[in-house]
C-alpha positions as CSV (number, residue, x, y, z in Angstrom):
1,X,30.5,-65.0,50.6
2,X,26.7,-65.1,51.1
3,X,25.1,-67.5,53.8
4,X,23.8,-69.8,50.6
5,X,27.5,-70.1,49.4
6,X,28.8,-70.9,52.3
7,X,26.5,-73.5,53.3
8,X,26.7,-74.8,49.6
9,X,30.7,-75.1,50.1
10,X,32.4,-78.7,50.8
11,X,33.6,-78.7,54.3
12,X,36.3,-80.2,56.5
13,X,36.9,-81.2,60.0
14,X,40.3,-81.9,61.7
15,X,41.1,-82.4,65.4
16,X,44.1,-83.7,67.5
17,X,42.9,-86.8,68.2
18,X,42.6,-88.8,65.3
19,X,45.0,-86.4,63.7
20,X,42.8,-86.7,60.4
21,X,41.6,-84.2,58.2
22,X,38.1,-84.9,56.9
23,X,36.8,-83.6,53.8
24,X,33.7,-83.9,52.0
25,X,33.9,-85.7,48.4
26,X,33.3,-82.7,46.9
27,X,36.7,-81.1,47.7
28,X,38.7,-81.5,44.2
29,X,41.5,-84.3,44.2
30,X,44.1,-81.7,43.8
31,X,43.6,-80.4,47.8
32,X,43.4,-84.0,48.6
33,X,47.0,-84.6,47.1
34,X,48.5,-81.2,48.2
35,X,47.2,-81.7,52.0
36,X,49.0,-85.3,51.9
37,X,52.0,-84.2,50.6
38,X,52.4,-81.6,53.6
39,X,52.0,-84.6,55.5
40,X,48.1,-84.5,56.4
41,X,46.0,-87.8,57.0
42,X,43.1,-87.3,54.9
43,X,39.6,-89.3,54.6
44,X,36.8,-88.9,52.4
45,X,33.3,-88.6,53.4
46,X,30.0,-88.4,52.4
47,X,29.2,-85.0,54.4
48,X,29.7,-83.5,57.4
49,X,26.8,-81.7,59.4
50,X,23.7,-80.0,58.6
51,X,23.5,-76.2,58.7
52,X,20.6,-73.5,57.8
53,X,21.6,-69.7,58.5
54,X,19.9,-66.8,57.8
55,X,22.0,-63.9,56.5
56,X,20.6,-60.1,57.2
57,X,21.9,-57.7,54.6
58,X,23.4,-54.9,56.5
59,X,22.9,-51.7,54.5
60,X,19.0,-53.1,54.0
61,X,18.4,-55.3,57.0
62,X,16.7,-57.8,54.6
63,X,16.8,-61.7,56.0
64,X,17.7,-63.9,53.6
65,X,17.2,-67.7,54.8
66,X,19.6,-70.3,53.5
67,X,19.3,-74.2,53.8
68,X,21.4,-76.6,53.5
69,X,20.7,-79.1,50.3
70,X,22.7,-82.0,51.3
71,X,19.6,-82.9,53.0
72,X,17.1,-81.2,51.0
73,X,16.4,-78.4,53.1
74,X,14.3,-75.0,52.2
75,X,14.5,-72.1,53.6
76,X,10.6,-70.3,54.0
77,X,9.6,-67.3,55.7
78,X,6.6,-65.0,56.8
C-alpha cells in the first residue's frame, strides 16, 4: 500500500483500558457486526488522528508526500 492509501484508509484504536475498539465511520457495517459478534465493544467516531508521511520509492528514491484529507491537508514540495 502506498503512503496516500494508507493514510486515506479508515482507522481503529483499541487498548486495555476501556476495552473498546474504535473505528472511524467509514469502516463498513459488516466489520462492525463481525467484531461484536467475537465479542468486541465497538464505538463509532468521527476520526481518529491526523497523519502526513512521505513515502521514498526504493528502486528510484523519489519522495512522494502524502496528506491526510480528513483535515484538508496537501502535501507540497521544493
Amino acid at each position: 500500500m502506498g503512503a496516500q492509501a494508507a493514510i486515506n484508509a479508515p482507522r481503529f484504536h483499541q487498548q486495555w483500558l476501556p476495552d473498546i475498539v474504535l473505528m472511524e465511520k467509514d469502516f463498513p457495517a459488516s466489520l462492525e457486526t463481525a467484531l461484536n459478534a467475537e465479542g468486541y465493544q465497538t464505538r463509532r467516531r468521527g476520526h481518529i488522528g491526523l497523519v502526513n508521511a512521505i513515502g521514498v520509492d526504493a528502486k528510484t528514491g523519489e519522495r512522494l508526500g502524502a496528506a491526510d484529507p480528513r483535515d484538508h491537508g496537501a502535501a507540497v514540495g521544493y
